[in-house]
C-alpha positions, 0 to 999 in steps of 0.5 A, a space after each residue: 500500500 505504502 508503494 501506492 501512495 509513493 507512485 501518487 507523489 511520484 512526479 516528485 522525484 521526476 524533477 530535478 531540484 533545480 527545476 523544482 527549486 525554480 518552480 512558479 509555486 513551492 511543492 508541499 506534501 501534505 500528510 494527514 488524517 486521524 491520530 495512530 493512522 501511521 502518520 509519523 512512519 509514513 512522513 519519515 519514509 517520504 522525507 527520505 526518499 524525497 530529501 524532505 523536511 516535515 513541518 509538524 501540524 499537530 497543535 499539541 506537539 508544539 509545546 514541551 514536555 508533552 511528548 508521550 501524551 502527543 505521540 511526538 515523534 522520537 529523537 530516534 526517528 529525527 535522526 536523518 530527518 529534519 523536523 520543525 515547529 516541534 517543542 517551540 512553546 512552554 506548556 505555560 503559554 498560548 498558542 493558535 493559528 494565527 501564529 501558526 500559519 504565518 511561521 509554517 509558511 516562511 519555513 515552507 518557503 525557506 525550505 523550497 529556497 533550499 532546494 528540498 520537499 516541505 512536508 506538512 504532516 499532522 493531524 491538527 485540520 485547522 493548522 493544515 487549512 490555514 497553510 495549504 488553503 490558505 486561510 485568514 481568521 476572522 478579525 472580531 474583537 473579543 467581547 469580554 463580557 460576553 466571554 465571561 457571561 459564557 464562562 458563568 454558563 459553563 461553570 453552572 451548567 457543564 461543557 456540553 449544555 456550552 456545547 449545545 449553545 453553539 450547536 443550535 446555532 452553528 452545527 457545522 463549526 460545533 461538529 468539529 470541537 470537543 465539548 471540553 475545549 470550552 474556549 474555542 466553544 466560546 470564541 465561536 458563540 461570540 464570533 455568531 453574536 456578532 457577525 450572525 454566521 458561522 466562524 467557518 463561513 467567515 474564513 476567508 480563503 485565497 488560492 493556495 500559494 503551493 502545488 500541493 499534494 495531499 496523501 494518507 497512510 489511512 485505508 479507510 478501516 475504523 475498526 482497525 483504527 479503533 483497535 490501533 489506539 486502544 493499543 497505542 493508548 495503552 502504550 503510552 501509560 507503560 512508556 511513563 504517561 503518568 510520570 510525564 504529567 507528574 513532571 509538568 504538574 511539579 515544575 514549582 517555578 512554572 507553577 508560581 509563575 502562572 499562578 492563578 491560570 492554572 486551569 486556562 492553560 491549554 494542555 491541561 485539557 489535552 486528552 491523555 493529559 486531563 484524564 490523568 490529571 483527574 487520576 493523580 487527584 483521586 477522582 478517577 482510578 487508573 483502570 478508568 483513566 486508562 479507559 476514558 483517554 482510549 474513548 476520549 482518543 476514539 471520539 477525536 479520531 472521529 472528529 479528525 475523519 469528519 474533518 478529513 473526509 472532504 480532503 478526498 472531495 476535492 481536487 488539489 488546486 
């Protein structure tokens, strides 16, 4: 199958590097689709074989100390690989895709300067369409009041009935978030408050500055899928899961430096992350930790599909 996806790309290496240097719009691969798919394999593998260097799309692999929880790749796999936007944020800082996109951008251009294949691979859908489609997010100035009347709701009522707020007028953006990631639940009730559509429908999209291609190690099986994180979920407990949280929970100076925002902090609600978090505060056992991070995991690879799916709809522009 591997064979298959690499004859896709094959004009790839038809090209002479000068050519491809010299060429009107950068060449970008881009790899994509759910977590545990065998993205990270398959990355390493075409970067290889195509002097590559992959740009990692993964919103959480972007901050330190977050490696087992991530599935980051190894130190052992960047061996003959070069990898970026890996490990450039503390967890005790904020970081989107307004930051994202323009930084993955120059780095694509540096590395088609140079002569070599840029790889965007990940599974963080927001940050591949803002480079590949070329995205603008939508400029609405943040409503603080309005924030903190949401905020007040969630506390009252939970996540989900936050969740079902957003639903009722915004389906479509609402079928993309986990109810637990409150803050983007909120900022897309707001942006609907103000402009009375949808925050999808408001990003505005250019032509995409790259010739692009899009493959998938994913062969469509859900079952194996679901099977595949189960096990690698499972994996990640025995590789120390628990004792990588325990590490960035006891980091006393990050602890006193943030005081006060613990609980804002984005990889906090990380899956993997909050689950644990619950169990080292006796909330939770390990049997049931271990069992909401494989449901938890399952139900965002659901979310990736769902996001994904259109990919194969479209033509490459």
């Amino acid at each position: 199958m591997l064979n298959s996806w690499i004859s896709t790309s094959s004009d790839l290496a038809s090209s002479s590097m000068a050519d491809y240097a010299k060429a009107s719009k950068p060449r970008l691969l881009v790899i994509y689709w759910p977590t545990a798919c065998g993205k990270t394999a398959l990355t390493i593998e075409l970067a290889q074989k195509y002097n590559g260097e992959v740009i990692n799309a993964d919103s959480r692999q972007i901050y330190r100390g977050m490696n087992i929880g991530t599935g980051k790749v190894t130190q052992e796999e960047m061996k003959w690989v070069v990898h970026h936007m890996l490990d450039i944020r503390d967890i005790s800082e904020m970081y989107g895709v307004g930051e994202y996109a323009p930084e993955a951008r120059r780095i694509i251009e540096d590395i088609h300067a140079r002569g070599k294949l840029p790889i965007l691979s990940g599974g963080t859908g927001l940050f591949i369409d803002s480079v590949v489609g070329n995205f603008t997010i939508p400029e609405v100035v943040a409503d603080w009041e309005y924030r903190d009347e949401m905020e007040r709701f969630r506390l009252e009522h939970g996540n989900e009935a936050l969740w079902e707020k957003l639903n009722a007028v915004d389906p479509d953006y609402a079928a993309d978030l986990d109810p637990r990631n409150y803050r983007y639940v909120i900022r897309g009730l707001e942006i609907w408050k103000e402009t009375g559509k949808s925050k999808k429908v408001l990003w505005q999209k250019t032509e995409s500055p790259y010739d692009f291609l899009r493959i998938t190690p994913y062969d469509g099986d859900r079952d194996k899928l679901y099977e595949t994180i189960n096990q690698r979920v499972g994996e990640m407990f025995q590789s120390g899961l628990i004792e990588e949280v325990q590490r960035l929970m006891n980091n006393e100076e990050w602890i006193m430096k943030n005081d006060g925002i613990l609980k804002e902090l984005p990889w906090l609600n990380a899956i993997g992350y909050r689950e644990v978090i619950d169990f080292l505060a006796d909330r939770i056992s390990l049997e049931q930790a271990l069992e909401l991070v494989q449901q938890n995991s399952r139900n965002y690879a659901k979310r990736q599909l769902t996001w994904f799916r259109r990919y194969t709809e479209m033509n490459n522009e």
